[in-house]
C-alpha positions as CSV (number, residue, x, y, z in Angstrom):
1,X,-17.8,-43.9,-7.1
2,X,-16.3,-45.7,-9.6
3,X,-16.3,-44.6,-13.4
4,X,-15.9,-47.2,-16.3
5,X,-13.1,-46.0,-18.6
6,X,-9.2,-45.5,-18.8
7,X,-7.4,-43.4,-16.0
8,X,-5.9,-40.3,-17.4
9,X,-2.7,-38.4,-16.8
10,X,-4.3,-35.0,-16.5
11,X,-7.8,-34.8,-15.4
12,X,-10.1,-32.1,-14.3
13,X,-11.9,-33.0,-10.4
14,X,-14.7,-30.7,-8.8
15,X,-14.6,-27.8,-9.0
16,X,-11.7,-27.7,-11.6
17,X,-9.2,-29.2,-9.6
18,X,-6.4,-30.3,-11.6
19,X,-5.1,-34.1,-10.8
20,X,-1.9,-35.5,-12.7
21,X,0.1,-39.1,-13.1
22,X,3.4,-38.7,-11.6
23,X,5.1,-38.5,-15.2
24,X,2.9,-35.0,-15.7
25,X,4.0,-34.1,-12.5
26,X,7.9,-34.4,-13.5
27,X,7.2,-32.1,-16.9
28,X,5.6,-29.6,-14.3
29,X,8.4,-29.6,-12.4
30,X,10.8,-29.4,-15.1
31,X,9.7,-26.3,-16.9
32,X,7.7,-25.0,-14.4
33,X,8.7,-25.9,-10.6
34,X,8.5,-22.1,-9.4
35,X,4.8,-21.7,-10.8
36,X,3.1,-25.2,-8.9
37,X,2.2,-27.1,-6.3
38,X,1.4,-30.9,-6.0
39,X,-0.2,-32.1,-3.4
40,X,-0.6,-36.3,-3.2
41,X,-4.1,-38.0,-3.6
42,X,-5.3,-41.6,-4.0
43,X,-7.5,-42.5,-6.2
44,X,-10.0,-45.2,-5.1
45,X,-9.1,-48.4,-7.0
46,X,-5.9,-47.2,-8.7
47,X,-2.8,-48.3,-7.8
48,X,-0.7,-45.4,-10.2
49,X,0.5,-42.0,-8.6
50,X,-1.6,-38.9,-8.7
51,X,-1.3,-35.6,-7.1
52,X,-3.2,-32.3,-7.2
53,X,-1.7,-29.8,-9.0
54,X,-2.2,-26.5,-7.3
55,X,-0.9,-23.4,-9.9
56,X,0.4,-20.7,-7.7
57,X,1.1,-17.8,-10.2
58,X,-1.8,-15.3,-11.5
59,X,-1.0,-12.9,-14.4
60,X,-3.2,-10.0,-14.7
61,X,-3.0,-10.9,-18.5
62,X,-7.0,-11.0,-19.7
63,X,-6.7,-8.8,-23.1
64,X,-10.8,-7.3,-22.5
65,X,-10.4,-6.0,-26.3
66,X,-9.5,-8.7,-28.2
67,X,-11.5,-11.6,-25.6
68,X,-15.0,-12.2,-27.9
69,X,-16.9,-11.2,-25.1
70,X,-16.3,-9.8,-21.2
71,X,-18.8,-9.2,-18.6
72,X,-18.2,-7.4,-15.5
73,X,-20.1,-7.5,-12.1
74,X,-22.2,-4.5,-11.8
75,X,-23.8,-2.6,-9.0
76,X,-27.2,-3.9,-10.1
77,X,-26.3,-7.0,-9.7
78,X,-26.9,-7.2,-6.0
79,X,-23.3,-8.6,-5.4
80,X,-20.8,-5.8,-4.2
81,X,-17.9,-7.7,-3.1
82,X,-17.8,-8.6,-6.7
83,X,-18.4,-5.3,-8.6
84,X,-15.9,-4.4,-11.1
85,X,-14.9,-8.3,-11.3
86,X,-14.9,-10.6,-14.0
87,X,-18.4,-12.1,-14.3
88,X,-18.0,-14.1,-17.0
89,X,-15.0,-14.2,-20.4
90,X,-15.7,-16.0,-23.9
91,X,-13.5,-16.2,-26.3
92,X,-10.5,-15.5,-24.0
93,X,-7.4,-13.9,-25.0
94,X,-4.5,-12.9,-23.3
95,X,-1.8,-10.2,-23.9
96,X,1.3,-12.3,-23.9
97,X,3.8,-9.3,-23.6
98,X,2.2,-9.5,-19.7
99,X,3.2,-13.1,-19.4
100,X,6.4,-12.5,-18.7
101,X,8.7,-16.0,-17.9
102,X,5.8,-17.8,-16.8
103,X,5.1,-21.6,-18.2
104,X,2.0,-22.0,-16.5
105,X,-0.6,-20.1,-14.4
106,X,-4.2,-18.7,-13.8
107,X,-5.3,-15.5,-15.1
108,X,-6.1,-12.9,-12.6
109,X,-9.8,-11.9,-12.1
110,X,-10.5,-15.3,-14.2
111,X,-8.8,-18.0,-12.5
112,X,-11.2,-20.7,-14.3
113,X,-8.4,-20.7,-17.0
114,X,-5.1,-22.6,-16.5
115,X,-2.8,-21.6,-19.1
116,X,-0.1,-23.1,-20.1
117,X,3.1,-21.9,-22.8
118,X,3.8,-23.6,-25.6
119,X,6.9,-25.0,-24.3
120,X,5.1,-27.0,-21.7
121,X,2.2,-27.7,-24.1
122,X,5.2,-29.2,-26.3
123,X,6.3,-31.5,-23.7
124,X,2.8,-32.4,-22.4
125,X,1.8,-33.7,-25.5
126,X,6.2,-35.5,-26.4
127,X,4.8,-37.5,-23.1
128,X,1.9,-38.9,-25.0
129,X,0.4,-37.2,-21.8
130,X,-3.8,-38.2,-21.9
131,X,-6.8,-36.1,-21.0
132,X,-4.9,-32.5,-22.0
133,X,-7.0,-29.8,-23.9
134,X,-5.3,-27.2,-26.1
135,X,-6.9,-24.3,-26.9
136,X,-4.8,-20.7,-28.5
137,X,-5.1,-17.7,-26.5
């Protein structure tokens, strides 16, 4: 499949899969090499550097309170394996005094968020990186 359009450095795949340029790669490994993974890919007619980047650190972090909304799998639901899970989170926010060092990661129970610190956000963006997505929590 080919999509009309620019390549960009930072770009969401199925199932939330995050690919990266090489030069998003190097800020990841700068300020965060303990907390990822990459993983090389090619992408079909581009002849630039990409790699999965695969974010290895969870932080049980999810603030319930102060999140707008949180939904939990119930017994009702027909889905054990999942009861007591996150079902769904809007309006997330995180408690950052659980955070600890970490510069980027997924949060535990919710691992559809990819969070990154301000730091790294900071250098994303001094890159001119495209295709990243800022939003506070």
């Amino acid at each position: 499949m080919k999509l009309a359009g620019q390549p960009l450095d930072f770009s969401q795949a199925a199932f939330g899969i995050p690919i990266v340029h090489v030069r998003v790669e190097s800020v990841f490994i700068e300020l965060a090499k303990n907390d990822v993974q990459f993983f090389p890919v090619e992408i079909e007619g581009c002849s630039d550097q990409y790699r999965i980047l695969n974010v290895t650190r969870v932080v049980k972090c999810i603030d319930d309170h102060a999140s707008e909304e949180v939904r939990y799998w119930k017994p009702e639901d027909g889905r054990p394996e999942k009861t007591g899970q996150y079902r769904a989170v809007y309006g997330l926010r995180i408690a950052p005094s659980k955070v600890d060092d970490a510069k980027v990661f997924r949060t535990w129970g919710w691992t559809v968020a990819l969070i990154v610190s301000e730091q790294l956000k900071d250098a994303l963006e001094s890159v001119g990186a495209t295709g990243t997505k800022f939003k506070e929590v």
